[in-house]
Phi, psi and omega in degrees: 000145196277121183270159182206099182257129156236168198212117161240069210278340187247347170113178164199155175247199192262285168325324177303320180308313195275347165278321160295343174261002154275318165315257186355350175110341184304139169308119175243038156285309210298318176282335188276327155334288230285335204274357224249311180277333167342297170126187152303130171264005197159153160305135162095340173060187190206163174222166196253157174210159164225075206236177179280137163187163192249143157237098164086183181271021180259138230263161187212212182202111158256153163230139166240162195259123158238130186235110209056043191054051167208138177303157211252331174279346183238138014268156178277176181261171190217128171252091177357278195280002141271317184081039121320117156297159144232135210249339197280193202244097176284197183299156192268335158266346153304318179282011201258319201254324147139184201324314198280314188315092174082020203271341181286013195262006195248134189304151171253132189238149180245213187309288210286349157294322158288018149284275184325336177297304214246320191290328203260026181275123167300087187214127193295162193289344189289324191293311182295318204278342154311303221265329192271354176290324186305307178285341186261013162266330202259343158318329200293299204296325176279333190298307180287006156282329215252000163082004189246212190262161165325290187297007187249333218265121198266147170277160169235260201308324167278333168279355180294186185281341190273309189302312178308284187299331149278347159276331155323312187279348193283308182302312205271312185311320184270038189218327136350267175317327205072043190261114142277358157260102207207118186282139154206151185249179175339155180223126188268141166290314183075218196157142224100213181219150178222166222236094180235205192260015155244024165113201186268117148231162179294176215242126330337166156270155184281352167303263170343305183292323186284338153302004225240001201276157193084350192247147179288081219250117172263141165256154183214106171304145158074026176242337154105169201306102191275299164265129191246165192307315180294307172296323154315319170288335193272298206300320187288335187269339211235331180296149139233135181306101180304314174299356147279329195256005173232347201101011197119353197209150190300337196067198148308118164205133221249145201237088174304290171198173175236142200231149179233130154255121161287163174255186170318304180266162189236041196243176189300151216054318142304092190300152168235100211216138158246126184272129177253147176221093182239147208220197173260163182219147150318109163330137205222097181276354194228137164211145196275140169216192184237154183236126160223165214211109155212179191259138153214144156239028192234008196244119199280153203292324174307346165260321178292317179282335181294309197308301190308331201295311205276007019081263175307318208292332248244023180121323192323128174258358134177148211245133154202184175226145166275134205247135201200123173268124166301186167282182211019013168107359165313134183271155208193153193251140150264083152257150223242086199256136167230129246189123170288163174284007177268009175228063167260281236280331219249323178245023173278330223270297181304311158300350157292310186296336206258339188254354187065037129309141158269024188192145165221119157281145153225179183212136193264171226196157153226183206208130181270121157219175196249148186288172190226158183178167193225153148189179187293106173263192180207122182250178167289351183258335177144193184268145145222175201266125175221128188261114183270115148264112198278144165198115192062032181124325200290152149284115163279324186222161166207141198206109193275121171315120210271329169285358159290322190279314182305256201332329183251328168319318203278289206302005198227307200114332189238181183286134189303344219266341175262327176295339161303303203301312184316289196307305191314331201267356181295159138247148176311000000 
């Protein structure tokens, strides 16, 4: 299995990810396309860059955001009377020009404006669902600092335009590459504080940690910000912890090549750099999760489903229920979450909260599934999109996206049911 390991001994950013994975060989023509169809984010627009640079003595790949002809990451801000960096990528025309320049010109965006940017973009599904897990893992995460909904939650720094084109650009790359996979060991964090558009805060930012739960988090006095909020969301939506998921260790893995992304700063001793390394892993039919479990009877079935969605948002890779007699002879739900172990604590959270039990069993678990992948067919009515299930190489399944067969059934006039049997018998 094409494996993708990082070791982020400097932390990792957003610009770092996509500049190591260009080292690695991702096209970064194949990426400035894809960031190309986005559309306009703002006056004056933007363009991608790629250049050579040493951080420490190693030699790496930057990529910049430049917006409105100024690169969106330099100069970074700095906190003077400590001498904290901040690493993440603030507004890009504040940062280019200083507090006052262009910072009203830029629209304020949430979920659903970085929706309206990536869904309707000619971009592979693989690509949107990379880039939109990432923002809705780290909404979740502000929504539960700051008391409101996902969909209430405005980006400031991460919603800016450099940030949007490095987590965009973090999908096209690995959709690029072909990585199914994706590894991290320990992650350094650093520590202080940094001065961002909610004030002064500590290092993590709390945005960052709360994405960062389940993952194996080092503090490092006196290094100033490591992890930024953009880096932090593509690990919780794209990552798996090696200490959840081996016990600590990478296991067997054949070492293809190695790739370095710089970040922004340059300082002495630590090069600040993230090594990408990517290989092979052994076809793996099992992967560990945890199974939790409880009972309710009190819940009218219209409360019960709304509950389970939030449920599903909160890490569940799937919730479903069992019809069950209770004591005294009450009918009742058995529900059933199955959930990795770095989103266990996130989604115990949402069934306490949305069903009121006073108990969750759990379990550890492992789960078979087949790796994936999509394409395009051609039917008599027009294309659709078919998600290809692989198991040791083989196609097992093929399963044509049913709102592409509903849309051209309604438009031609026929039954959706014939437009699937086309699409299964299509070739790619």
């Amino acid at each position: 299995m094409r494996t993708l390991y990082l070791d982020c001994f400097s932390g990792i950013a957003g610009d770092m990810f996509v500049g190591a994975l260009i080292d690695l060989g991702a096209p970064f023509e194949t990426i400035r396309a894809g960031l190309e169809r986005l559309g306009p984010m703002g006056p004056g627009g933007f363009e991608v860059g790629v250049r050579e640079v040493e951080r420490g003595a190693i030699r790496a790949t930057k990529f910049d955001v430049r917006v409105a002809g100024h690169v969106a990451d330099s100069p970074e801000h700095v906190d003077h009377q400590h001498g904290h960096h901040h690493a993440d990528h603030a507004d890009p025309l504040r940062a280019a020009h200083g507090p006052q320049a262009g910072a009203a010109d830029l629209p304020a965006r949430g979920l659903r404006e970085v929706r309206a940017l990536i869904e309707p973009a000619d971009l592979p599904d693989t690509v949107k669902t990379r880039a939109l897990a990432a923002f809705s893992l780290l909404a979740e995460a502000e929504g539960r600092i700051h008391g409101r909904p996902a969909d209430q939650v405005h980006f400031h720094e991460v919603g800016a335009v450099d940030a949007i084109c490095d987590i965009v650009g973090v999908a096209l790359a690995l959709d690029a590459l072909d990585v199914q996979d994706v590894r991290v060991g320990p992650l350094r964090v650093g520590s202080g504080f940094v001065q961002c558009a909610h004030g002064k805060l500590p290092v993590p930012a709390p945005a960052t940690l709360e994405c960062l739960t389940g993952f194996d988090v080092r503090m490092d006095a006196g290094r100033g910000e490591l992890i930024t909020p953009t880096g932090a969301c593509l690990l919780a939506a794209l990552a798996t912890p090696i200490i959840s998921a081996t016990g600590g260790a990478l296991g067997e893995f054949r070492v293809e090549r190695v790739g370095y992304g710089a970040g922004t700063r340059n300082p002495e001793g630590v090069p600040n750099v993230l090594r990408a390394v990517l290989g092979e892993t052994p076809e793996s039919d099992a992967e560990p999760l945890m199974e939790l479990r409880t009972n309710v009877d009190h819940l009218p079935p219209n409360v019960l489903a709304a509950g389970l969605e939030s449920v599903r948002a909160a890490g569940a890779l799937e919730v479903f229920t069992t019809p069950c007699t209770m004591k005294k002879g009450r009918s009742g739900h058995l529900i059933t979450v199955l959930v990795p172990a770095s989103r266990r604590a996130d989604a115990e959270t949402a069934l306490f909260r949305e069903t009121g039990t006073l108990g969750i069993r759990a379990f550890p678990v492992t789960r078979s599934v087949l790796s994936r992948a999509f394409e395009t067919v051609a039917t008599p009515w027009g294309a659709v999109h078919v998600k290809l299930g692989r198991h040791r190489g083989r196609v097992t399944s093929r399963e044509p996206e049913l709102e592409d067969c509903r849309r051209l059934a309604g438009e031609h006039g026929v039954a959706v049911a014939d437009v699937v049997a086309a699409a299964r018998r299509a070739d790619g």
